[in-house]
Wavefront OBJ file of the C-alpha trace (Angstrom):
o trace
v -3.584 -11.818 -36.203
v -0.335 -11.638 -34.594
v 0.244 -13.050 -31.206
v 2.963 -12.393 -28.611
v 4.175 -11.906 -25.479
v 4.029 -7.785 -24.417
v 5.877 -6.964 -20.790
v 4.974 -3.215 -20.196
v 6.529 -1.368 -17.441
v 3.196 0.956 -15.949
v 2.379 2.746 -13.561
v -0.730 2.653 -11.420
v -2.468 5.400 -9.139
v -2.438 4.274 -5.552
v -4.317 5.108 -2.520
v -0.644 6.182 -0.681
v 1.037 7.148 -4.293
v 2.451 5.975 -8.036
v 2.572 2.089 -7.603
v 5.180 0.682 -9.985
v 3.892 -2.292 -11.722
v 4.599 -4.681 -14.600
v 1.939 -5.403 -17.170
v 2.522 -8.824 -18.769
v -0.268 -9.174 -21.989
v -0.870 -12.036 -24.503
v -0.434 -9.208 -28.431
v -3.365 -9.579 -30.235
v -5.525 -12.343 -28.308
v -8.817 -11.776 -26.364
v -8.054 -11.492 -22.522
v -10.425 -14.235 -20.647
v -8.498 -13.779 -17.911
v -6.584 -11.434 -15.473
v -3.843 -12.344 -12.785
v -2.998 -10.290 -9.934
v 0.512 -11.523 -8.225
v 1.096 -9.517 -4.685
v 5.101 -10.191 -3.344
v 6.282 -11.431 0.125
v 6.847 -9.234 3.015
v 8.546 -5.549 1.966
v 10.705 -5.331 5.300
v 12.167 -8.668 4.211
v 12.951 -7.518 0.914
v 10.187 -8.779 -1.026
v 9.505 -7.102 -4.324
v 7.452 -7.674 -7.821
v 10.793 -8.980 -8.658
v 11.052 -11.766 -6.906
v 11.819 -14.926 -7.969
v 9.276 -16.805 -6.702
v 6.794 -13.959 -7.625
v 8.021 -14.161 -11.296
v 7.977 -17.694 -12.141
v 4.007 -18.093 -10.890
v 3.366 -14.851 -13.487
v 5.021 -16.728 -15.872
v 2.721 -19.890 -15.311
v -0.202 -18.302 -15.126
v 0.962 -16.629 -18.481
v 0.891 -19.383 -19.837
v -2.462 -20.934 -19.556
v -3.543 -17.643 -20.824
v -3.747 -14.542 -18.262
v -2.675 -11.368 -18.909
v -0.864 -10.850 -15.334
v -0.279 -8.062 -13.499
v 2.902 -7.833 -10.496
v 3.099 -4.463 -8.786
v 5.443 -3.624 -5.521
v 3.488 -2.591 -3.003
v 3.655 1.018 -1.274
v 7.044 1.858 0.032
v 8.892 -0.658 -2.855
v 10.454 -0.031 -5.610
v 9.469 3.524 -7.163
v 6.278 2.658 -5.502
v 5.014 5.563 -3.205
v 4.587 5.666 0.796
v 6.027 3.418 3.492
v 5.043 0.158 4.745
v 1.496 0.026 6.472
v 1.177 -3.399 8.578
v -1.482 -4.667 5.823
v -3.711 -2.241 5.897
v -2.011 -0.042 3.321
v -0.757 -2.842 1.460
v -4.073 -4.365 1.111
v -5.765 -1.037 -0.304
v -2.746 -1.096 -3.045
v -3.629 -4.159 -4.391
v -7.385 -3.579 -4.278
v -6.459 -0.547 -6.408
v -4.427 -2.846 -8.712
v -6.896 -5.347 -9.279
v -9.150 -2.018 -10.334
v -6.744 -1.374 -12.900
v -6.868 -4.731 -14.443
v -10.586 -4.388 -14.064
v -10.817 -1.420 -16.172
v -7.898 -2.423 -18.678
v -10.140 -5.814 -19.588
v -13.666 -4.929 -18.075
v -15.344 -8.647 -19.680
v -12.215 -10.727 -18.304
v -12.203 -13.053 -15.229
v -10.293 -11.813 -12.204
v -7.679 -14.268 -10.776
v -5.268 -13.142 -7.618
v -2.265 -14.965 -6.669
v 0.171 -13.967 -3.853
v 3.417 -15.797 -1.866
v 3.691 -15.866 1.635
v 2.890 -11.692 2.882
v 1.258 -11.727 -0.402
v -0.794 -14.315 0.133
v -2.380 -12.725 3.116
v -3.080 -9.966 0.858
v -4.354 -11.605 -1.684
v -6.973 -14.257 0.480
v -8.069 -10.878 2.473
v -8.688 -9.359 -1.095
v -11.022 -12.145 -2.195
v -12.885 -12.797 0.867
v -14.046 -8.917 0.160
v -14.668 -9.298 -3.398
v -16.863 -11.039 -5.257
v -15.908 -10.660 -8.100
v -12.474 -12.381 -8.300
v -12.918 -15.847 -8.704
v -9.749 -17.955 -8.341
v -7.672 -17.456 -5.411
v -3.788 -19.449 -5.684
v -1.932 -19.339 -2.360
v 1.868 -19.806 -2.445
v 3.179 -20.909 1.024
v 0.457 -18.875 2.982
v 2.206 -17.698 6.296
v -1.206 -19.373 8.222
v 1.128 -19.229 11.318
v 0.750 -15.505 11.732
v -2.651 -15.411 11.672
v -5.212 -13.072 9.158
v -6.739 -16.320 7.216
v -10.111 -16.493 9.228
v -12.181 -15.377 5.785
v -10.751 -18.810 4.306
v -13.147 -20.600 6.431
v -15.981 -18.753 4.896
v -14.791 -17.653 1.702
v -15.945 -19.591 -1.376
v -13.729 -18.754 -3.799
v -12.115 -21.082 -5.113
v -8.427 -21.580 -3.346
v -4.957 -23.624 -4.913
v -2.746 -23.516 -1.929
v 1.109 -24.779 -3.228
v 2.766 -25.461 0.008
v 6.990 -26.992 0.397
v 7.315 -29.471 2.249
v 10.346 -28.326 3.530
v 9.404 -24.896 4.342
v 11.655 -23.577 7.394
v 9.199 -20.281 7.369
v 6.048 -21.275 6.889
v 5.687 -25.078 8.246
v 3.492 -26.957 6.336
v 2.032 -28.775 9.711
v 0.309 -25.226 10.781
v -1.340 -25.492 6.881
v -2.131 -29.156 7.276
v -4.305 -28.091 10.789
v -5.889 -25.090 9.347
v -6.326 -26.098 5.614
v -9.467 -28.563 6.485
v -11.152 -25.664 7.901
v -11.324 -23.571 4.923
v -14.514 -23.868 3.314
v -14.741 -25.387 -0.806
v -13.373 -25.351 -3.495
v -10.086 -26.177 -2.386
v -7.298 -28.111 -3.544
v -3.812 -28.304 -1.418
v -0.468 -29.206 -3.681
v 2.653 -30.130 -1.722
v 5.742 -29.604 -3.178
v 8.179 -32.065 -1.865
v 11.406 -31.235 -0.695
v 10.473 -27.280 -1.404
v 12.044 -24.699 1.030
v 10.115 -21.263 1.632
v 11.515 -19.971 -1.826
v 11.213 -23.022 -3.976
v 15.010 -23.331 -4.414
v 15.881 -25.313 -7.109
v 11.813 -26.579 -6.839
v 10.360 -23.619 -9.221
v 9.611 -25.728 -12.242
v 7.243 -28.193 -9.707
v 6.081 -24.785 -8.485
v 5.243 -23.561 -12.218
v 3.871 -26.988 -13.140
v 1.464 -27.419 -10.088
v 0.414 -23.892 -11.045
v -0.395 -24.646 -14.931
v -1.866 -28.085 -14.264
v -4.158 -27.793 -11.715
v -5.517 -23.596 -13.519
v -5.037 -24.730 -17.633
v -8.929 -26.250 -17.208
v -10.277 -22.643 -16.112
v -8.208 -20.570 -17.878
v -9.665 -22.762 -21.075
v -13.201 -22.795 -19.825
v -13.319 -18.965 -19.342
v -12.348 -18.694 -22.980
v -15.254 -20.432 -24.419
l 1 2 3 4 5 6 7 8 9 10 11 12 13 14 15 16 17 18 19 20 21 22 23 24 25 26 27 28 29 30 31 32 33 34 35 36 37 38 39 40 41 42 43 44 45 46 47 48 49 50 51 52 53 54 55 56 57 58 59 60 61 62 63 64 65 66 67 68 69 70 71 72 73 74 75 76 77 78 79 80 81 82 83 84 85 86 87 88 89 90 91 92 93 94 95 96 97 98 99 100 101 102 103 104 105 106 107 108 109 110 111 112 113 114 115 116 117 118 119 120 121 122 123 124 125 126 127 128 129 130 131 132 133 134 135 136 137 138 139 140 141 142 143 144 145 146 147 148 149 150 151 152 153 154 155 156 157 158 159 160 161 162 163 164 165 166 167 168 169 170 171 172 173 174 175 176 177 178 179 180 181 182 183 184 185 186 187 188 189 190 191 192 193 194 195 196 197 198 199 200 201 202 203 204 205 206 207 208 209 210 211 212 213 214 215 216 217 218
C-alpha cells in the first residue's frame, strides 16, 4: 500500500458562503484522527496561511492526523465578512462537519492560535464529540474562555513566554481554573508568532499528542 503526503485545495459549504480550505491527508493509511486548525484574528490579517497556523498542521501531521486549515468567512476566497465570533464560530463548526463526514470512524481533534483559539475552545465546550483541544497563545485577556472552567476536554495550551500580545501572566491566573485534563507548555523566549521559536512550537505539539494520536490507532 502506498503511503504519502496528499495537500488538496477544497472547498467547503458554509453557513455565510464557499469557505476555502486546505485538506492535508496521510495516501493510503487509515485516518484515526482528524485536526481542525482555525487562524488568528481576520482584521489583523490572519489567514489559513499563516505561519504559525501551518507549522502546528504540519505537527499534528505528523503524529498522524489528516488536518484540515480553512480561512474563515470574509478571508481568502472564503465568502461573507467578518462576524465578531459569532459567524466565525458557525464556519468552523461547519468545517469540523466536513471532516466528520470525510472520516465518519476518526477522532476529532481542534487546534486554533490566538482568535482561533477562542474559536476553537468555544467549539469544544459545545461538542462532545471532539476530544482533544490544543490552544496556541489563547488571547485569555479578551475574555470568551469561561467554558474552559467546565469543559472536560482535554486542553494543550503552548503559551511564549515572551508574548507582547497575549501575556502569559493573564494565562498563568486563569489557566488553574480550567477544569482537567490539562497540560500548559511554555515556550521560552517565544513572541506572539513564535519567531524563530516554531520548531519548540512543532515539538511541544508532537511530544506531548504522538501518545493519542498512537492510542486512537489501535
Amino acid at each position: 500500500m502506498s503511503t504519502g503526503t496528499r495537500l488538496t485545495p477544497i472547498s467547503i459549504d458554509g453557513p455565510a458562503g464557499p469557505l476555502e480550505a486546505l485538506l492535508q491527508e496521510h495516501a493510503g493509511v487509515r485516518c484515526d484522527v482528524t485536526a481542525l486548525i482555525c487562524h488568528p484574528h481576520p482584521l489583523y490579517g490572519g489567514t489559513l496561511h499563516n505561519k504559525v497556523v501551518h507549522r502546528a498542521a504540519s505537527a499534528l501531521h505528523a503524529v498522524g492526523a489528516a488536518v484540515l486549515r480553512f480561512n474563515f468567512r470574509g478571508v481568502g476566497e472564503s465568502a461573507g465578512r467578518f462576524d465578531q465570533g459569532e459567524g466565525e464560530l458557525e464556519d468552523a463548526r461547519a468545517a469540523m462537519a466536513f471532516l466528520a463526514a470525510r472520516h465518519p470512524r476518526a477522532r476529532r481533534w481542534i487546534a486554533g492560535f490566538s482568535f482561533g483559539s477562542w474559536i476553537a475552545a468555544n467549539l469544544a465546550a459545545s461538542d462532545a464529540g471532539i476530544e482533544q483541544l490544543i490552544l496556541i497563545a489563547p488571547p485569555v485577556r479578551s475574555g470568551g474562555f469561561d467554558a474552559m472552567r467546565t469543559a472536560s476536554v482535554p486542553k494543550l495550551v503552548v503559551q511564549g513566554t515572551a508574548d507582547e500580545t497575549c501575556p502569559i501572566e493573564f494565562l498563568d491566573q486563569q489557566f488553574p481554573g480550567w477544569a482537567g485534563p490539562k497540560t500548559l507548555i511554555r515556550i521560552e523566549g517565544a513572541g506572539h508568532f513564535f519567531d524563530r521559536q516554531l520548531g519548540a512550537l512543532a515539538e511541544a505539539i508532537t511530544r506531548e499528542l504522538a501518545g493519542a494520536a498512537q492510542r486512537s490507532a489501535r
